[in-house]
N, C-alpha and C positions, 0 to 999 in steps of 0.2 A: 579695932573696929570689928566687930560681930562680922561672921558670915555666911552666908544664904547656903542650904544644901549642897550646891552645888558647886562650892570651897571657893566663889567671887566674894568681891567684898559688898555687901548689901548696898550700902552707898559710894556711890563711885566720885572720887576725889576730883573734880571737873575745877574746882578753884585752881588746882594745882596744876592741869593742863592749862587752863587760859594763862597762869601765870608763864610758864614755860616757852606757849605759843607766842608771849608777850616778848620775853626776851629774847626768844631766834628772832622773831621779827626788828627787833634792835641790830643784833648781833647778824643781820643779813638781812637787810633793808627789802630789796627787791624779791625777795624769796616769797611762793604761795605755799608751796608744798614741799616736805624732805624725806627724800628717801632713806632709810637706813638699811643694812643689812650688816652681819658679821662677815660678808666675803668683799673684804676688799682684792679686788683683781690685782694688785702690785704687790698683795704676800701670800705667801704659801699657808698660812694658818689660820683659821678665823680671826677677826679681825675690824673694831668698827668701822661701819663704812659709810659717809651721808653722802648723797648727791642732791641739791638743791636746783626747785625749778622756778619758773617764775610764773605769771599768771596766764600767758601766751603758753605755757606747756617745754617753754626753752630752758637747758640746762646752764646756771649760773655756775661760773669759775669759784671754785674756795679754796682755800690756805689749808696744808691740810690736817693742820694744826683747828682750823674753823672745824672741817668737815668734822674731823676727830670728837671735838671737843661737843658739838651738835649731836652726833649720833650715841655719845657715852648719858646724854643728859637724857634723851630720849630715852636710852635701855634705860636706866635707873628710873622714871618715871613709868615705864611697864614693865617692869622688872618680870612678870607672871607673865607675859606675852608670851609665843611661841616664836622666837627669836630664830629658827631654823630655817623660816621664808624672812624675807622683806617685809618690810612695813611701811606705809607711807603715811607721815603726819602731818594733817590739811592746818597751816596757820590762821586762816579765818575762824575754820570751826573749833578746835583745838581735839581735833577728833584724828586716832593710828584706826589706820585699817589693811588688813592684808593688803600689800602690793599686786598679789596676783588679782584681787576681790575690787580694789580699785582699778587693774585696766579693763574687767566688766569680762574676765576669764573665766570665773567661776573655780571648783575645784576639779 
């Protein structure tokens, strides 16, 4: 796909987020939003990391084999993000937005 000046991809593949939002939504029923980052707290090395919440804002228990496997589908789905902060992807909208940008931090 062609890309806009500023090296995004002119048309942003949103089939392919609602698809993905469609399957965590399966793959974790109760979940609205999931965190990801590369720091998982239990290894020393970067690391994917998802914590999943629900729609009250409470963190949901996952296997962590789930979390893993949630937060690898994400990176591969923004692959171009800047993976260096968190990201949180809203399962309604099918929309990652900086984690710091979503608690209304700013930078």
């Amino acid at each position: 796909m062609l890309t806009s000046p500023s090296e995004t991809m002119a048309c942003p593949d949103t089939a392919r987020w609602h698809r993905l939002a469609a399957q965590l939504a399966d793959m974790i029923p109760e979940a609205a939003t999931i965190r990801v980052s590369l720091t998982d707290p239990k290894q020393a090395w970067p690391h994917p990391h998802a914590i999943a919440k629900n729609a009250a804002g409470e963190s949901i228990t996952l296997s962590r084999t789930t979390a893993r496997v949630a937060a690898r589908w994400i990176l591969r789905v923004w692959a171009d993000a800047d993976w260096t902060l968190p990201h949180t992807f809203d399962l309604a909208t099918a929309t990652l937005i900086r984690s710091d940008l979503a608690a209304g931090r700013g930078r």
